[in-house]
N, C-alpha and C positions, 0 to 999 in steps of 0.2 A: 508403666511400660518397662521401668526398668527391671523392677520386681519378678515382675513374668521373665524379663530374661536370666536373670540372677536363677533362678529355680530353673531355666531350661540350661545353663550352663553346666548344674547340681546333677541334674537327671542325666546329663549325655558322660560325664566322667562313671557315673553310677552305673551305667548301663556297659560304655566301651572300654569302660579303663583309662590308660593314658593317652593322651591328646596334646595336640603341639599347642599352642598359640594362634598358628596359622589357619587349622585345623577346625578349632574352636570358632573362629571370626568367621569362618565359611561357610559353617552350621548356624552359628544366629546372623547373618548378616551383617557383622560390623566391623569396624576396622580392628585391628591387633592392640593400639592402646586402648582400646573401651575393653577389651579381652581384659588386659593384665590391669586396669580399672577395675573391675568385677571381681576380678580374683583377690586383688587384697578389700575388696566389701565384704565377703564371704571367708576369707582370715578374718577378718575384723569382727564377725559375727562367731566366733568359735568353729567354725566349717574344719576339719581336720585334713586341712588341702597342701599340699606341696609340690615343688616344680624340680626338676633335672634340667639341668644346661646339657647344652652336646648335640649330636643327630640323634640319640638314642633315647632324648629329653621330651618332655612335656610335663604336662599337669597330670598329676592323682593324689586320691582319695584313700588316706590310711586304711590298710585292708578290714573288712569288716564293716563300717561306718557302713550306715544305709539311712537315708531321710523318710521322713513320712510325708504324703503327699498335701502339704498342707500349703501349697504354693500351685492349688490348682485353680484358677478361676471359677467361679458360680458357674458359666457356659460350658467350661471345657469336664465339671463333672459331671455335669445335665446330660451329654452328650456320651459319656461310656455306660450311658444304661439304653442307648435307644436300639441294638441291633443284636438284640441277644436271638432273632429267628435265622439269619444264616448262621451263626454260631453253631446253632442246634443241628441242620442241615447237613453239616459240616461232622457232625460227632462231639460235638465240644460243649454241647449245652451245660453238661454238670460243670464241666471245668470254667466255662463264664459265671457262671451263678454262684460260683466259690469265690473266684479271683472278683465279683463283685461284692461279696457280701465283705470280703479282705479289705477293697476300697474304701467302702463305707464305713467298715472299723476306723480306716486311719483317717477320714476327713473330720474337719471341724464340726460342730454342730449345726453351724447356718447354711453349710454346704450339703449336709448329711441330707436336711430336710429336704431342699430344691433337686437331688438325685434322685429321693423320694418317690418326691409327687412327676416325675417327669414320666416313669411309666406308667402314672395313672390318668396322662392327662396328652399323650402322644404314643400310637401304634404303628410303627410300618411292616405293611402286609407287603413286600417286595414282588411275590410271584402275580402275574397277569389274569386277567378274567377267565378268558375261553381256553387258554393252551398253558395251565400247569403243568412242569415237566414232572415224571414220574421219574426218579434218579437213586436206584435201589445199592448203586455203586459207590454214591460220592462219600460214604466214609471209608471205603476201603479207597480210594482216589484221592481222596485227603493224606488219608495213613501212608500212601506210598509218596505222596511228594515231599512228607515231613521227611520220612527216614530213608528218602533217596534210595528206593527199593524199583527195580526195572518190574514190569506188567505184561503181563500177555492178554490181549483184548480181542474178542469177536464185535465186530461195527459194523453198523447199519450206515450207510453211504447213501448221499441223495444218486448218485449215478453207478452203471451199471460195471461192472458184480456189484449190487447193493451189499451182498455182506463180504465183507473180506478180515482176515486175523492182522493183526499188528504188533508189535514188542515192541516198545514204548520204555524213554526214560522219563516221570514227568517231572516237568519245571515246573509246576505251578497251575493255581485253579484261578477262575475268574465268575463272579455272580454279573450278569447284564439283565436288564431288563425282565430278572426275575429267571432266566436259566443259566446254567450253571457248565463252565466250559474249563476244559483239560487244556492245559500248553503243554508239548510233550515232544521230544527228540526222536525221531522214526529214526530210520536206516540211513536216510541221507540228511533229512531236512526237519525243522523245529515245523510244527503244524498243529491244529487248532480241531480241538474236537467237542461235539456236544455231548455232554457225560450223558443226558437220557437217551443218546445213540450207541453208548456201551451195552451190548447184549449179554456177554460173558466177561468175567475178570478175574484173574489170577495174578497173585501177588510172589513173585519169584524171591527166590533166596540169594539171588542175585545181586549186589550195590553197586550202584556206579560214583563219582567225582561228580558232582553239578560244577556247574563253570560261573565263569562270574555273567551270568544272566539277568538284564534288568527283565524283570515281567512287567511294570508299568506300561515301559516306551517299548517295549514290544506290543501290547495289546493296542497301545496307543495307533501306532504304523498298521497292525492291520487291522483295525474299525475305516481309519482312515481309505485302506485298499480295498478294504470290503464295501466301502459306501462308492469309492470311485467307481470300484465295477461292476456293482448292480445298477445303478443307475448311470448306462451306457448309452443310451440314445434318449433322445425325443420324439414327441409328437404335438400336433396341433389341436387343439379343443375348442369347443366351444360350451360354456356351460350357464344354465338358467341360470336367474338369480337365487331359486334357492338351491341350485347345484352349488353354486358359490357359497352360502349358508352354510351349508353340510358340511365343504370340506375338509374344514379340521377333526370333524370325527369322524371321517372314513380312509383319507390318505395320509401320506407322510406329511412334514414338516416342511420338505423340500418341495413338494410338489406344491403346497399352500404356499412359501414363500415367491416360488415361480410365478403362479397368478397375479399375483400383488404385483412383482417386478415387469411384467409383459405384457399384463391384461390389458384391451382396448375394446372396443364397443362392435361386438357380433354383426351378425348379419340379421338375426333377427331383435326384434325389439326388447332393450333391455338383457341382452345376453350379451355375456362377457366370452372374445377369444384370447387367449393363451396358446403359449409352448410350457410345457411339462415337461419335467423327466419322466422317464418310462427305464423299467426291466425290460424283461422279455419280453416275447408279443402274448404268449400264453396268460404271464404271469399279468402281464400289463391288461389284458382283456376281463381275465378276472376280480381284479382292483376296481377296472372301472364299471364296471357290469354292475356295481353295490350303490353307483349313484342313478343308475336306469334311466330314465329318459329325460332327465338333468343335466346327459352330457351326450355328447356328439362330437367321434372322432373324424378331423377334416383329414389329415394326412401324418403318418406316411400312409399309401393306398393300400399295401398289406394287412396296413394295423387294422385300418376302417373293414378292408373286406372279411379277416378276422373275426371284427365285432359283428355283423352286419352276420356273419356266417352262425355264431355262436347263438344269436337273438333268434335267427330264423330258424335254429335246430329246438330253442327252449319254447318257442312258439308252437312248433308242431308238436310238443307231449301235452300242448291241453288246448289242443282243437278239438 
């Protein structure tokens, strides 16, 4: 344990320069004398480390010194060879495949091995079965969030005018569930766009100042508002038992947890009722239309006459 920290202590002076004490204890979790603890372990080890007293004080690293990463864990080397396909997505494939072949220069030999065998013995295919995005933009979408370069964009919009142009500062990209999403500063407001709904893109000679922008806890707050408000109402169901069967491979996570937490014994025999979340009525009709007569919507009386409308119109093209 301690080791691992003693080498994350090494790498954060190596990477930010100087750092306080304070600073340091913040970054690995621990109090300020396990800090100044550490710090004469690594004098003691020849580390070519020194401190400044004052506000203007902290810890660094004689300039020039650089370590070799030979304070990385078995796990944590196993782990910088598994995600080299958004890399590539991204434009960066040569440059991973270099900065990995680098690593693997400087690891030990029993580490060398286990980085090895990791890509021949673990593949993550990230993009989705049916709805691979097509994303002819995202390296020039990358290229401009690197070098803080403003964008001029024709986009495709789920609502109407479907396309509209946009001038965009971007913050930053995000991989989900296998597509691939622009964070980006419009005219008024930071907003969220899906790079395969970029039509056109121009990269302007323009630079702006990025701000101090978290993109984490920004992506974080809107998943979080985006889950809130599609799933905006309920409905009542009733569904077989192998409607119940099915549900984890046809609906959400939320809607299988709902059943679980609500479910009680139908009306008819062996059939479970619930309340579910539900989207729209359009969107919620089409969801549930994929379990067919496994489920039965009791109320709201929209939803049902929806369903009930939708069934009656697929019925009449194969009479």
């Amino acid at each position: 344990m301690r080791a691992s920290r003693l080498v994350s202590l090494l790498l954060l002076l190596q990477t930010r320069g100087r750092m306080t004490a304070q600073e340091l204890a913040t970054e690995l979790e621990v109090s300020i004398r396990t800090v100044y603890r550490d710090v004469d372990a690594l004098h003691a080890a020849g580390i070519p480390l020194y401190g400044n007293a004052g506000p203007a004080g902290g810890y660094q690293l004689l300039g020039g010194y650089r370590s070799k990463l030979t304070g990385l864990t078995s796990d944590e080397a196993e782990s910088l060879f598994l995600m080299p396909g958004p890399a590539a997505e991204l434009g960066l494939g040569s440059v991973v495949a270099a900065a990995q072949l680098k690593m693997v220069a400087a690891l030990p030999e029993e580490l060398r091995d286990r980085a090895g065998r990791i890509t021949s013995r673990f593949h993550l295919d990230t993009p989705g079965w049916y709805q691979a995005d097509e994303t002819p933009h995202l390296a020039a979408v990358a290229g401009a969030v690197w070098n803080q370069r403003v964008i001029d964009v024709r986009y495709r919009r789920w609502k109407a005018p479907r396309e509209v142009t946009r001038t965009l500062r971007p913050y930053g990209v995000v991989l989900k569930a296998g597509r691939w999403y622009l964070v980006a500063q419009g005219s008024t407001t930071v907003s969220t766009y899906r790079v395969s709904a970029i039509l056109d893109l121009e990269v302007s000679t323009e630079t702006f100042e990025r701000p101090d922008f978290d993109l984490v806890a920004y992506w974080k707050s809107y998943v979080e508002e985006f889950l809130s408000w599609r799933m905006r109402g309920t409905a009542t169901v009733e569904l077989s038992p192998r409607g119940v069967e099915r549900l984890p491979d046809i609906l959400s996570a939320e809607t299988v947890r709902a059943v679980a937490d609500t479910g009680e014994p139908g009306t008819r025999p062996q059939w479970t009722r619930a309340v579910i979340p539900v989207e729209s009525p359009d969107h919620t009709v089409s969801d549930l239309l994929r379990l067919g007569a496994d489920i039965e919507i009791i109320e709201p009386p929209e939803l049902r006459q929806l369903f009930a409308k939708t069934v009656t119109e697929l019925a009449g093209l194969y009479t």
